[in-house]
PDB file with SEQRES, HELIX, SHEET and CRYST1 records, atoms N, CA, C and O in Angstrom:
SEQRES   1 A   85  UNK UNK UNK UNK UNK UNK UNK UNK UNK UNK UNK UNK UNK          
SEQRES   2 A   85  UNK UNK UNK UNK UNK UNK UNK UNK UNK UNK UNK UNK UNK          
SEQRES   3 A   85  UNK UNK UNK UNK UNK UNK UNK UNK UNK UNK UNK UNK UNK          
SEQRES   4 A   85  UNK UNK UNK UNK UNK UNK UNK UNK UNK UNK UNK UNK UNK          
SEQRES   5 A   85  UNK UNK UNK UNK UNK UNK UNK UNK UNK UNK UNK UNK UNK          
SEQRES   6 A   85  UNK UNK UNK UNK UNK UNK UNK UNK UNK UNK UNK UNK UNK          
SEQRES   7 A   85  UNK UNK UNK UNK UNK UNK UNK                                  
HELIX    1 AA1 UNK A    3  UNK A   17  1                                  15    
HELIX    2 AA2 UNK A   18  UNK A   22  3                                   5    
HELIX    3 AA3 UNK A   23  UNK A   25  5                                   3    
HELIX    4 AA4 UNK A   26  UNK A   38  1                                  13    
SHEET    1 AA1 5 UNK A  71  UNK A  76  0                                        
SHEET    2 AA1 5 UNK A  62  UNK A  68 -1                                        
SHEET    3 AA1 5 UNK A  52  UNK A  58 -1                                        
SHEET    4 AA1 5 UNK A  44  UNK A  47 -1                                        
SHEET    5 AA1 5 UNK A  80  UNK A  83 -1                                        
CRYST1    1.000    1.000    1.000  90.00  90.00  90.00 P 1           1          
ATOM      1  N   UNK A   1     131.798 113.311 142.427  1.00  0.00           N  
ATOM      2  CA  UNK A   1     132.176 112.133 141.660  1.00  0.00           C  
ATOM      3  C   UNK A   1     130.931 111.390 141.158  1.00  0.00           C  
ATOM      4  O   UNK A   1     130.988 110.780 140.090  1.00  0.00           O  
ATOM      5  N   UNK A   2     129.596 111.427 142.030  1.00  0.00           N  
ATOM      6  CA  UNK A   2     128.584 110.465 141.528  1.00  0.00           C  
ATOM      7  C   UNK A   2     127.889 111.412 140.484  1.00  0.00           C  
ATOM      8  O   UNK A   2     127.031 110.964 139.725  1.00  0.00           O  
ATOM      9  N   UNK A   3     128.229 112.569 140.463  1.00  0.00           N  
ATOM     10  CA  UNK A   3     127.632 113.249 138.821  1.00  0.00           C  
ATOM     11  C   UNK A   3     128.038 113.078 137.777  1.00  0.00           C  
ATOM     12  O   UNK A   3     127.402 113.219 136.732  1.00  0.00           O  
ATOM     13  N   UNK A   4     129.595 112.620 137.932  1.00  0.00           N  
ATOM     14  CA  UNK A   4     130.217 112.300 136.732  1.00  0.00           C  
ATOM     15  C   UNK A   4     129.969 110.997 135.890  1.00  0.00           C  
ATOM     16  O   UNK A   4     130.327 110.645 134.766  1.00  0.00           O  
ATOM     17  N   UNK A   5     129.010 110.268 137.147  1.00  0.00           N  
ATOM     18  CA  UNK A   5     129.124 108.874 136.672  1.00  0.00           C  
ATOM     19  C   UNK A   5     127.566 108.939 136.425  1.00  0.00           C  
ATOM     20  O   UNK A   5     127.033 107.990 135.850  1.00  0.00           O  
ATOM     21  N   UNK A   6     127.015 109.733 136.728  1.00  0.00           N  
ATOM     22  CA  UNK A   6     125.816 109.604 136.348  1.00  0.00           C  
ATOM     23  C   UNK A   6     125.632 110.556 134.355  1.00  0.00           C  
ATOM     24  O   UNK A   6     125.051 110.214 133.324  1.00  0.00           O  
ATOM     25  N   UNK A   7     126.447 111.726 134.725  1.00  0.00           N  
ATOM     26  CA  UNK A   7     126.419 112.076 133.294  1.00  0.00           C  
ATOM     27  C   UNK A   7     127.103 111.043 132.282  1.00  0.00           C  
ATOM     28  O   UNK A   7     126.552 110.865 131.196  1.00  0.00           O  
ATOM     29  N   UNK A   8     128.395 110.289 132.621  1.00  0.00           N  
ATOM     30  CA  UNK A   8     129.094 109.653 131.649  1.00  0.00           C  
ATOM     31  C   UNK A   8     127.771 108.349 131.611  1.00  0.00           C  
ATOM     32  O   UNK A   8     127.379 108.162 130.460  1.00  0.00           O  
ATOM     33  N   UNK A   9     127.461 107.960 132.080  1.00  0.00           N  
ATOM     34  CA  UNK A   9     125.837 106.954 131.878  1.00  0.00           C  
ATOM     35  C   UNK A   9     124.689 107.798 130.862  1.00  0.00           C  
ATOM     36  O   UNK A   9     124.271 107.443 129.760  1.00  0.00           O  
ATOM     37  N   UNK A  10     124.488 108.530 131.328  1.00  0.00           N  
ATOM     38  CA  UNK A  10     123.571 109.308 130.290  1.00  0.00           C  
ATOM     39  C   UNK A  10     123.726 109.681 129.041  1.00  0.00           C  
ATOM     40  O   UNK A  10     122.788 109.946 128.289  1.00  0.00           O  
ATOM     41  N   UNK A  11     125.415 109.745 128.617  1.00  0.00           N  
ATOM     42  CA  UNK A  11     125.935 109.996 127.659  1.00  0.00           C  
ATOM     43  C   UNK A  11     126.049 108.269 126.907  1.00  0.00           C  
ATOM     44  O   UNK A  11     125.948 108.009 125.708  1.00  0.00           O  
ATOM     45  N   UNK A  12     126.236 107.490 127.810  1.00  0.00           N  
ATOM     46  CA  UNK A  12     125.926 106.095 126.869  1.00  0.00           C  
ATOM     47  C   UNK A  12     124.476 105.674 126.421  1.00  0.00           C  
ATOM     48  O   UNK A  12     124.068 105.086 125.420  1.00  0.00           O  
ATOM     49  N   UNK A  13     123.919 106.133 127.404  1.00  0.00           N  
ATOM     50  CA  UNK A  13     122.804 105.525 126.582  1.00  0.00           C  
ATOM     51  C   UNK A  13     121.863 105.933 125.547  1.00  0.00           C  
ATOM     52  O   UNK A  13     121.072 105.291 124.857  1.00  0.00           O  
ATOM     53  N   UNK A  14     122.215 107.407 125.634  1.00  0.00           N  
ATOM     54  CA  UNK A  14     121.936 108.317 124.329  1.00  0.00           C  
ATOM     55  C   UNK A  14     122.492 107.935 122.799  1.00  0.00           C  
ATOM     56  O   UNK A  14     122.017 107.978 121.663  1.00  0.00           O  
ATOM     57  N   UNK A  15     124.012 107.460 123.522  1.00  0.00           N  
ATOM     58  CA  UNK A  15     124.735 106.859 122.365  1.00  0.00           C  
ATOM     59  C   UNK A  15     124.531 105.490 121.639  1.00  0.00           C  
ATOM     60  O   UNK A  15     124.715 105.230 120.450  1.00  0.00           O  
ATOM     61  N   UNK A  16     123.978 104.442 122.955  1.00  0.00           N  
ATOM     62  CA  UNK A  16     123.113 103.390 122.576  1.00  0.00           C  
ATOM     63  C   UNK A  16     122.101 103.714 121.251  1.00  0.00           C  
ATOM     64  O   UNK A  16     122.161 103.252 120.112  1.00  0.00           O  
ATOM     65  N   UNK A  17     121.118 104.714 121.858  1.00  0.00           N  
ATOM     66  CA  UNK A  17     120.115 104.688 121.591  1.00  0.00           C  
ATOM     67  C   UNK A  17     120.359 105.231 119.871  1.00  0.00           C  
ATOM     68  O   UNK A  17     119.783 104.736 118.902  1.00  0.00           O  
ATOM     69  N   UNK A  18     121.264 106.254 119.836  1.00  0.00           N  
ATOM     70  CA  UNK A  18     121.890 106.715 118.252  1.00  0.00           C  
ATOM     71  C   UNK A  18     122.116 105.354 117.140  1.00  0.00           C  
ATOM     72  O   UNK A  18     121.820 105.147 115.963  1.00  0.00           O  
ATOM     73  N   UNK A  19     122.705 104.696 118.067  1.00  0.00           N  
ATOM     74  CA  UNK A  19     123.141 103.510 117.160  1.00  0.00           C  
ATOM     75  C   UNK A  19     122.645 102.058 117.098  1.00  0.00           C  
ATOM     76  O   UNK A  19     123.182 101.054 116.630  1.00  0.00           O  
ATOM     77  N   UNK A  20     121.109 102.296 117.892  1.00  0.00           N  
ATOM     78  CA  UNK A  20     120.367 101.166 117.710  1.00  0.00           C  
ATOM     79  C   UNK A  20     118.983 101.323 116.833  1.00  0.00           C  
ATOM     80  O   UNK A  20     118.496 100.553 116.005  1.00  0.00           O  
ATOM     81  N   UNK A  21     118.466 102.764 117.374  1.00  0.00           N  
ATOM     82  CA  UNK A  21     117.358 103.229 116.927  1.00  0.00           C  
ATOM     83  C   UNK A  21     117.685 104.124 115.357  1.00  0.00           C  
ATOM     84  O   UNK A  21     117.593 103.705 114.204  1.00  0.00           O  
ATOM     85  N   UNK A  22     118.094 105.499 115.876  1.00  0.00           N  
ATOM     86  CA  UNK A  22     117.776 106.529 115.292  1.00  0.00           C  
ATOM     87  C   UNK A  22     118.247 106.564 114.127  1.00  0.00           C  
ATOM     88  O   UNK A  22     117.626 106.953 113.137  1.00  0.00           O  
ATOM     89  N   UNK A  23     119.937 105.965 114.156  1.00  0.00           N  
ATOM     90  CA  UNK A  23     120.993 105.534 112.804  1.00  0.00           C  
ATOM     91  C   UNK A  23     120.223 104.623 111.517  1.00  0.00           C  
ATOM     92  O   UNK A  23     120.028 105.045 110.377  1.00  0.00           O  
ATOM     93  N   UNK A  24     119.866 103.300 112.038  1.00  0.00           N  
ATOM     94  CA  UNK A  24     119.126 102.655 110.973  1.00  0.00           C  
ATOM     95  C   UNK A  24     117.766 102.867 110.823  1.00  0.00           C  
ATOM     96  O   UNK A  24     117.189 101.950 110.239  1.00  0.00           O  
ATOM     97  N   UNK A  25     116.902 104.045 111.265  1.00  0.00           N  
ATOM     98  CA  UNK A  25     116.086 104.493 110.613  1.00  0.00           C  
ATOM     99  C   UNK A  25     116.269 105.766 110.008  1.00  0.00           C  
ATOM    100  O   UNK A  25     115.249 105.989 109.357  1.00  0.00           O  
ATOM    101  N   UNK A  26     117.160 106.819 109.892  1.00  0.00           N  
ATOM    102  CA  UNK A  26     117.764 107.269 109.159  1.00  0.00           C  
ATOM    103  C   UNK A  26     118.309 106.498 108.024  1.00  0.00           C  
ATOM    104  O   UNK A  26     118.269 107.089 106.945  1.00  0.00           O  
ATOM    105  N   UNK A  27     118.655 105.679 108.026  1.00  0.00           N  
ATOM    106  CA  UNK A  27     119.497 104.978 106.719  1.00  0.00           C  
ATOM    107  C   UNK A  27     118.456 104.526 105.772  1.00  0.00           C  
ATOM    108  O   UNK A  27     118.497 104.562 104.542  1.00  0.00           O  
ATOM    109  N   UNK A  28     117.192 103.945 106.814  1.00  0.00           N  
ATOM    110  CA  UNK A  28     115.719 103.219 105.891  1.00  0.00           C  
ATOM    111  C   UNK A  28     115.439 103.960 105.380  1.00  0.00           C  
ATOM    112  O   UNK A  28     115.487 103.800 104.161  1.00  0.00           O  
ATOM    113  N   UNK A  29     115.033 105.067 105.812  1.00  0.00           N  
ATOM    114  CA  UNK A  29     113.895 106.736 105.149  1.00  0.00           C  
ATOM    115  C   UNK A  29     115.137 107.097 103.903  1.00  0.00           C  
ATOM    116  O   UNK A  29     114.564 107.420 102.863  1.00  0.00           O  
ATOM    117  N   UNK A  30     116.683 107.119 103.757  1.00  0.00           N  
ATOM    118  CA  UNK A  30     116.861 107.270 102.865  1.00  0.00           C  
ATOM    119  C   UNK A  30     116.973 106.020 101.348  1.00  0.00           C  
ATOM    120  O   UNK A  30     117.192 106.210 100.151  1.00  0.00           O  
ATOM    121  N   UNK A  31     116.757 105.035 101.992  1.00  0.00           N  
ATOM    122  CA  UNK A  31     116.318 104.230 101.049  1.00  0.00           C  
ATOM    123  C   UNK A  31     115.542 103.884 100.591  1.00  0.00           C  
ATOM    124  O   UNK A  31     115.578 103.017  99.718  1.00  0.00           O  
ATOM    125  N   UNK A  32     114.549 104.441 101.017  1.00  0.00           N  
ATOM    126  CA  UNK A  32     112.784 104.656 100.568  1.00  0.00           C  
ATOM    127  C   UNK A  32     112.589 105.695  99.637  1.00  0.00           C  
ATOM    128  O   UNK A  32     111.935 105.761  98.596  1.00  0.00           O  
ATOM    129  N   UNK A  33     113.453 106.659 100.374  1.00  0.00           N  
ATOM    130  CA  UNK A  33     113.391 108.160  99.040  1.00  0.00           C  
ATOM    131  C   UNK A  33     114.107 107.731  97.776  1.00  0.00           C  
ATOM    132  O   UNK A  33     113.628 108.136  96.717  1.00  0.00           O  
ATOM    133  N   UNK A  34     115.159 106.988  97.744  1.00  0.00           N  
ATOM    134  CA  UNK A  34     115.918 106.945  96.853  1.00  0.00           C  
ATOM    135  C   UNK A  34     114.965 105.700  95.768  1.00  0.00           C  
ATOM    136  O   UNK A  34     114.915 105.731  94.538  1.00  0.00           O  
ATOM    137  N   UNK A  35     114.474 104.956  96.442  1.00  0.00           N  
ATOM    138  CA  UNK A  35     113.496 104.317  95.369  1.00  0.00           C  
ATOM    139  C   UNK A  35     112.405 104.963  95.427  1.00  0.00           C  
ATOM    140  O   UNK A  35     111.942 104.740  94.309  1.00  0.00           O  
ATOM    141  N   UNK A  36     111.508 105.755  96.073  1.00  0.00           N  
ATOM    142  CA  UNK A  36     110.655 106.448  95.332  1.00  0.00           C  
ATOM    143  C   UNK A  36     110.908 107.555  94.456  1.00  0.00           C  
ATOM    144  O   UNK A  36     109.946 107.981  93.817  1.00  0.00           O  
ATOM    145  N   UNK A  37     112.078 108.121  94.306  1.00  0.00           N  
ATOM    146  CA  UNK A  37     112.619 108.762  93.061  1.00  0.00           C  
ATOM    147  C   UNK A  37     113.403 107.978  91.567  1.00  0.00           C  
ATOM    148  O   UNK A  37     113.694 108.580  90.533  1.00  0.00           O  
ATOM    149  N   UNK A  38     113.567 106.826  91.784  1.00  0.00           N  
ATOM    150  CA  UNK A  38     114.013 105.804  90.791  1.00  0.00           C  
ATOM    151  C   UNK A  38     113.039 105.193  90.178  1.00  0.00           C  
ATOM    152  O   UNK A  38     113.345 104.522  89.192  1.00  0.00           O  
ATOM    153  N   UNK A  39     111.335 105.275  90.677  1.00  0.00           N  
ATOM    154  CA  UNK A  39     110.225 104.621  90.005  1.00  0.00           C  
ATOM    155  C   UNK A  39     109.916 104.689  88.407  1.00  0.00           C  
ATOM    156  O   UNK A  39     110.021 105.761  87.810  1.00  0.00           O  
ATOM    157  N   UNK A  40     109.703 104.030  88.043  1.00  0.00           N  
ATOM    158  CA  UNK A  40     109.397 104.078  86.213  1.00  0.00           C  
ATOM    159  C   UNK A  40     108.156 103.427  85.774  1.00  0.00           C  
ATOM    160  O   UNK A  40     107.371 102.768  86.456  1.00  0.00           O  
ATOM    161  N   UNK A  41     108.104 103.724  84.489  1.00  0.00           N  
ATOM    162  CA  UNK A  41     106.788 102.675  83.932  1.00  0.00           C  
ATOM    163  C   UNK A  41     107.387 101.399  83.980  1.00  0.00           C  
ATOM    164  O   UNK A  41     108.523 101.043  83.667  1.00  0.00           O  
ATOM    165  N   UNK A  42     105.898 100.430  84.670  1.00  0.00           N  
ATOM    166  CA  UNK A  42     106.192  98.931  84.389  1.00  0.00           C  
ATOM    167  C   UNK A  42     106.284  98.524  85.447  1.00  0.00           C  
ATOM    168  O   UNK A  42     105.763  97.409  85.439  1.00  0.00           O  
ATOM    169  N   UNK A  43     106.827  98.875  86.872  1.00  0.00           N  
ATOM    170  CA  UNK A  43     107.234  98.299  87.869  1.00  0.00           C  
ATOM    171  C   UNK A  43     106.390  98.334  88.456  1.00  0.00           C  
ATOM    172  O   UNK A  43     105.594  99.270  88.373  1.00  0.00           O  
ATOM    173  N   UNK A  44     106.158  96.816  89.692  1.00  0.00           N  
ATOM    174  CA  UNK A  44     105.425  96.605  90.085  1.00  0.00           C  
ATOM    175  C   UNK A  44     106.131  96.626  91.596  1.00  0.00           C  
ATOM    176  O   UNK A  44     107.140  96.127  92.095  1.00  0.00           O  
ATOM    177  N   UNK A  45     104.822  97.649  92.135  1.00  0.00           N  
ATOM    178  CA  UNK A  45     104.837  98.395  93.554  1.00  0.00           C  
ATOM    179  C   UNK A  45     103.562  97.935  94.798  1.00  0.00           C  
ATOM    180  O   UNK A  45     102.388  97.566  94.783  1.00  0.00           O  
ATOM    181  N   UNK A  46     104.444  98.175  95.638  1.00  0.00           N  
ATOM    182  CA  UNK A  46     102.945  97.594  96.757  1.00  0.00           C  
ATOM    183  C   UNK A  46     103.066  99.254  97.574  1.00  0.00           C  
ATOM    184  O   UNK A  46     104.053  99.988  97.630  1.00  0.00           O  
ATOM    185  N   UNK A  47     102.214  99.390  97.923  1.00  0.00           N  
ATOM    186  CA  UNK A  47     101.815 100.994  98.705  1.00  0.00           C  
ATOM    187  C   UNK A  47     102.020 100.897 100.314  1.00  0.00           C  
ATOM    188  O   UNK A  47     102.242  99.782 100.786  1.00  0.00           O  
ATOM    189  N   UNK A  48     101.956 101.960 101.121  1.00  0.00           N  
ATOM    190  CA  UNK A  48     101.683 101.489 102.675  1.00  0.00           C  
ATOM    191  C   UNK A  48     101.242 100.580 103.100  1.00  0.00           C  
ATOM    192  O   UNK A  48     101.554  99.550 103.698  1.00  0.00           O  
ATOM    193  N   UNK A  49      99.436 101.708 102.231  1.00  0.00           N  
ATOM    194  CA  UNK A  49      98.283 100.869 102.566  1.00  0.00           C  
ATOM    195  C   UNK A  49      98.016  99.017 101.856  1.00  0.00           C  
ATOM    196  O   UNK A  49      96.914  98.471 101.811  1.00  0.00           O  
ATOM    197  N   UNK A  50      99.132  98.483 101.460  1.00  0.00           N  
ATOM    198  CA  UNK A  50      98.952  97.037 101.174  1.00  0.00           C  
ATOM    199  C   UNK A  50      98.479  97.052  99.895  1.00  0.00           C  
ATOM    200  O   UNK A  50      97.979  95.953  99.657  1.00  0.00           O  
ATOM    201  N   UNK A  51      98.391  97.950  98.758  1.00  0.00           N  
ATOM    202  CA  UNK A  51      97.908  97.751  97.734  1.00  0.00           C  
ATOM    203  C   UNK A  51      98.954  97.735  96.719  1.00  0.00           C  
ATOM    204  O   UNK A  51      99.797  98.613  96.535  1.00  0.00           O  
ATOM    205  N   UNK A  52      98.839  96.870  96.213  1.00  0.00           N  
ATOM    206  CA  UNK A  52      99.743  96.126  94.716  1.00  0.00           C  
ATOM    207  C   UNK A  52      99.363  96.469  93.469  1.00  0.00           C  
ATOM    208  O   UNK A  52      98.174  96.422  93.154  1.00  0.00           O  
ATOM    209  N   UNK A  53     100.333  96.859  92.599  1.00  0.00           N  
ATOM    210  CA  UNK A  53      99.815  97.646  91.475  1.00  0.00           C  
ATOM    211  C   UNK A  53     100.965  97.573  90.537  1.00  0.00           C  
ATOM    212  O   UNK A  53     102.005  96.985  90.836  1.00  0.00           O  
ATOM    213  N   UNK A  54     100.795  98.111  89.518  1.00  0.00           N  
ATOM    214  CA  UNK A  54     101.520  98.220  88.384  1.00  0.00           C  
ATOM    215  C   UNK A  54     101.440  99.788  87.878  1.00  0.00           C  
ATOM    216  O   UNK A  54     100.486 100.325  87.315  1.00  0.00           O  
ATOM    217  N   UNK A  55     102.843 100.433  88.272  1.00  0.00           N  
ATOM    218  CA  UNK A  55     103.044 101.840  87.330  1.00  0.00           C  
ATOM    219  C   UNK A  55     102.640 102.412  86.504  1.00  0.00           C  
ATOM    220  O   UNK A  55     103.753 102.743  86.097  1.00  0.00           O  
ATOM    221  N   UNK A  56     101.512 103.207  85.326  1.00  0.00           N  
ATOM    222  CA  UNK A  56     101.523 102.875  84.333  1.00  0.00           C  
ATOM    223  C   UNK A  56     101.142 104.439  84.217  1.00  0.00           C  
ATOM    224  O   UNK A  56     100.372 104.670  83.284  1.00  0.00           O  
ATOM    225  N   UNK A  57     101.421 105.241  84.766  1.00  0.00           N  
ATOM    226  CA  UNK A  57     102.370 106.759  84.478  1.00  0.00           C  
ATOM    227  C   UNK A  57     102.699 107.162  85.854  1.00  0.00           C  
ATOM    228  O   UNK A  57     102.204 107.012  86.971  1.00  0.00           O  
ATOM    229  N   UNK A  58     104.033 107.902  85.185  1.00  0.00           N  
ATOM    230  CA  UNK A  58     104.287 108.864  86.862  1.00  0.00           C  
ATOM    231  C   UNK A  58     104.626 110.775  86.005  1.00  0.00           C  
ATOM    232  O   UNK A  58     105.095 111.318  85.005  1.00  0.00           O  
ATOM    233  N   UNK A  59     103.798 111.126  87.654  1.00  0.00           N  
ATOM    234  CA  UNK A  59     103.980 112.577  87.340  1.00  0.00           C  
ATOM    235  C   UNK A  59     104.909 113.017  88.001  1.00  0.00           C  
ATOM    236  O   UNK A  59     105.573 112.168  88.596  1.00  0.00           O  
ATOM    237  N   UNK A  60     105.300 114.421  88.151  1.00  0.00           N  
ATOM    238  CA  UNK A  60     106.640 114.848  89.640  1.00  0.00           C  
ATOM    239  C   UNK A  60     106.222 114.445  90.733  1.00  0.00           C  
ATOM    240  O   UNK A  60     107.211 114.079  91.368  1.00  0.00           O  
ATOM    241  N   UNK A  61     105.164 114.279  91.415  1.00  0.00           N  
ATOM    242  CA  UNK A  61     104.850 113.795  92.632  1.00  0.00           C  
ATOM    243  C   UNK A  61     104.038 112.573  93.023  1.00  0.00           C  
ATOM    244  O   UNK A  61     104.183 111.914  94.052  1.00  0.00           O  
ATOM    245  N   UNK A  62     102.926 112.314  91.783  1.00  0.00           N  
ATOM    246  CA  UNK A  62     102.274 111.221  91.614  1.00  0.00           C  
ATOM    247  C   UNK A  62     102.513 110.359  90.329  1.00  0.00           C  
ATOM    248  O   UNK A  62     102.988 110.556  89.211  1.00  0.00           O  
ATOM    249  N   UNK A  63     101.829 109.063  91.173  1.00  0.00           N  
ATOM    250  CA  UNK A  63     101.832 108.191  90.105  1.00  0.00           C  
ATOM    251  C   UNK A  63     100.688 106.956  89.988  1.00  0.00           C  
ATOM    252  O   UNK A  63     100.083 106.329  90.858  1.00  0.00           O  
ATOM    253  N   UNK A  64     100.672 106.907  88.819  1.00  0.00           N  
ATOM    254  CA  UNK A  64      99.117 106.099  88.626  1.00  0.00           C  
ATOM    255  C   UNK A  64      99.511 104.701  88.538  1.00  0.00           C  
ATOM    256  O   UNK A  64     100.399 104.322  87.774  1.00  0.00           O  
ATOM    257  N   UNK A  65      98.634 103.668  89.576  1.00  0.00           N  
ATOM    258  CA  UNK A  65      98.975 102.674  89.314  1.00  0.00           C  
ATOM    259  C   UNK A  65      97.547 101.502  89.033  1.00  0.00           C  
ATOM    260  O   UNK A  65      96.448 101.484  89.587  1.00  0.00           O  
ATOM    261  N   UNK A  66      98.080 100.663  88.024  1.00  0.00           N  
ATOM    262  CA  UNK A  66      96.819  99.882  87.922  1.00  0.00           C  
ATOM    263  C   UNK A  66      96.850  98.764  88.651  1.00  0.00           C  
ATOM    264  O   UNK A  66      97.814  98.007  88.763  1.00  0.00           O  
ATOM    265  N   UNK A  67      94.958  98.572  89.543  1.00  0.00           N  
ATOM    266  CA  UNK A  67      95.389  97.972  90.907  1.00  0.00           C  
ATOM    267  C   UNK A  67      94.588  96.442  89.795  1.00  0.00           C  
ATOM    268  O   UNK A  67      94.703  95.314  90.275  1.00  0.00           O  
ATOM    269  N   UNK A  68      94.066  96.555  88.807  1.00  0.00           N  
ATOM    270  CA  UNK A  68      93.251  95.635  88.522  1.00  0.00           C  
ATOM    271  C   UNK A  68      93.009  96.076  86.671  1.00  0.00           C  
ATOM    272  O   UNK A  68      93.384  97.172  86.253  1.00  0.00           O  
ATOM    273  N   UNK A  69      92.352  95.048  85.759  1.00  0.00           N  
ATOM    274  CA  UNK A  69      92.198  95.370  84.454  1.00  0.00           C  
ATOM    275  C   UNK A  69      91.925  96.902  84.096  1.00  0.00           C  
ATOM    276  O   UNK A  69      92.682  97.663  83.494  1.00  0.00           O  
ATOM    277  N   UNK A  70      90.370  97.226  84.733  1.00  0.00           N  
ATOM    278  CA  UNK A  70      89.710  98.418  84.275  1.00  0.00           C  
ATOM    279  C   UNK A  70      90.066  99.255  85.697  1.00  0.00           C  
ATOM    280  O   UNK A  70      89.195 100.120  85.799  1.00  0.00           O  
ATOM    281  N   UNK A  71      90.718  99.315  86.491  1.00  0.00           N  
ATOM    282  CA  UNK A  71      90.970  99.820  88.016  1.00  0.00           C  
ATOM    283  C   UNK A  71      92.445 100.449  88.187  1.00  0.00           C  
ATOM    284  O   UNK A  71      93.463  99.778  88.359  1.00  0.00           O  
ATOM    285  N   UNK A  72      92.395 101.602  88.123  1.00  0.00           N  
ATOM    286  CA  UNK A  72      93.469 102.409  88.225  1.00  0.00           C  
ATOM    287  C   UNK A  72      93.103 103.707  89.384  1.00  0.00           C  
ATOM    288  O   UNK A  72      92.040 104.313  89.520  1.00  0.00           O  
ATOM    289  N   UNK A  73      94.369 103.866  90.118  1.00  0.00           N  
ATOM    290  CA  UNK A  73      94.104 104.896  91.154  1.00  0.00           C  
ATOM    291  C   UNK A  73      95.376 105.930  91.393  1.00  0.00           C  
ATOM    292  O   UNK A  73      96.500 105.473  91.599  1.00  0.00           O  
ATOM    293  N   UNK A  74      95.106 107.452  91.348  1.00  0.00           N  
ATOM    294  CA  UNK A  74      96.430 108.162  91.463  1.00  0.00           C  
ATOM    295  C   UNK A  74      96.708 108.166  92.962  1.00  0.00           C  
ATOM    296  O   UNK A  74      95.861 108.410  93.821  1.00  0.00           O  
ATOM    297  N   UNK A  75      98.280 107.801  93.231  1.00  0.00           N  
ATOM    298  CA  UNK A  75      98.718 108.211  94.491  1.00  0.00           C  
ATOM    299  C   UNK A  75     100.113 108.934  94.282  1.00  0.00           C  
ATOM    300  O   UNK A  75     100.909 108.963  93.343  1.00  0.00           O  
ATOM    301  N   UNK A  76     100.070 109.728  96.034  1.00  0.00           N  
ATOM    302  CA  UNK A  76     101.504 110.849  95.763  1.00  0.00           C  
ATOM    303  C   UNK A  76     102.530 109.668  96.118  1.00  0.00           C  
ATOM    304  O   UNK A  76     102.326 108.813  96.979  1.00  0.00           O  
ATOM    305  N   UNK A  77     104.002 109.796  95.068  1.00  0.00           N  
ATOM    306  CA  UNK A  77     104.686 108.717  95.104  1.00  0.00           C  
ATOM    307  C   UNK A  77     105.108 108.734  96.959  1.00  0.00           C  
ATOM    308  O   UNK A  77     105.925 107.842  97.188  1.00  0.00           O  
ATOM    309  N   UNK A  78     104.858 109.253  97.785  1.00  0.00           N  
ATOM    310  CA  UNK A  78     105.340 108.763  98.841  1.00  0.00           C  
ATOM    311  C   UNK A  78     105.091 107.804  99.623  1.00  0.00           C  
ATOM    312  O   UNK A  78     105.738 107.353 100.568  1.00  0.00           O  
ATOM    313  N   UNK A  79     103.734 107.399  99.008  1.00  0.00           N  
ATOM    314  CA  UNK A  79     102.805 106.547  99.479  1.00  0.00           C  
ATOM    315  C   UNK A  79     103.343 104.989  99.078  1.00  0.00           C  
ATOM    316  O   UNK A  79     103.111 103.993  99.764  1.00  0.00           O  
ATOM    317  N   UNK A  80     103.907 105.001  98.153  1.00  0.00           N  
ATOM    318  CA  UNK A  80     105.136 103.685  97.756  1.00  0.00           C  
ATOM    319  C   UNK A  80     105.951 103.330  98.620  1.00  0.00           C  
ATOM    320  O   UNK A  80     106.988 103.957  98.837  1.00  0.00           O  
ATOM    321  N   UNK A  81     105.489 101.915  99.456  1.00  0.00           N  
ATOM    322  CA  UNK A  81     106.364 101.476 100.199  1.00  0.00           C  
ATOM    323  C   UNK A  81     107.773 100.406  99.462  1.00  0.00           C  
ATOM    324  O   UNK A  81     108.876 100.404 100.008  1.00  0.00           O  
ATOM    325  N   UNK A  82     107.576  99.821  98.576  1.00  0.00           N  
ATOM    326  CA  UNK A  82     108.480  98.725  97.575  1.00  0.00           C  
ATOM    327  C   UNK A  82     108.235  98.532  96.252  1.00  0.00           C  
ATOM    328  O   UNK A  82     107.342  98.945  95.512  1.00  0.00           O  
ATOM    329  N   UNK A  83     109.208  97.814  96.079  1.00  0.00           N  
ATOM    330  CA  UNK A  83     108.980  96.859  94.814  1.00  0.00           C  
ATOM    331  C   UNK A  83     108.457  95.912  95.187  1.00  0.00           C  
ATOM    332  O   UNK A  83     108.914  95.214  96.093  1.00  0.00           O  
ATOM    333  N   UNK A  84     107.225  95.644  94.482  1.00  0.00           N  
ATOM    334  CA  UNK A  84     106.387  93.532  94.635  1.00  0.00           C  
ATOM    335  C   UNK A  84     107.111  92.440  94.160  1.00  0.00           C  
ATOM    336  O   UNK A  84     107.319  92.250  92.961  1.00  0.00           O  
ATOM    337  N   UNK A  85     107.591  91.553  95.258  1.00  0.00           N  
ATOM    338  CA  UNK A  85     108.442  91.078  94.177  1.00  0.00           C  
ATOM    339  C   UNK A  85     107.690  89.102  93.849  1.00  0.00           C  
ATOM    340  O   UNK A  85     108.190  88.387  92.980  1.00  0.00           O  
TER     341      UNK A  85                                                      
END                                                                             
């Protein structure tokens, strides 16, 4: 009897853990992909690394953003954490 209660425990907190942790970061990572595939010219993006920029081409995987007047740098769009708002 105390195995049963020890597996039906183990089975909750796995289940905890599905629906505290693992669920809404699954849900984030697909809402990150889904705006780093929606990116366009013009929009203004901030990166991982904290850098703020403006779109101003995208390739299939990268995209160039200008961090400053004469200052432009290519990154792979995964590196896009948002929109700046």
């Amino acid at each position: 009897m105390q195995n049963i209660y020890n597996i039906v425990i183990f089975i909750g907190i796995f289940a905890l853990m599905y629906f505290f942790v693992i669920r809404p970061q699954n849900k984030r990572n697909k809402e990150l992909k889904l705006l780093q595939e929606s990116l366009k010219v013009g929009d203004k993006v901030v990166t991982f690394a904290g850098i703020y920029g403006e779109i101003v081409e995208i390739g299939t995987s990268t995209v160039i953003l200008k961090i400053s007047q004469k200052t432009e740098i290519k990154l792979e769009r995964v590196a896009i954490r948002g929109l700046a708002s």
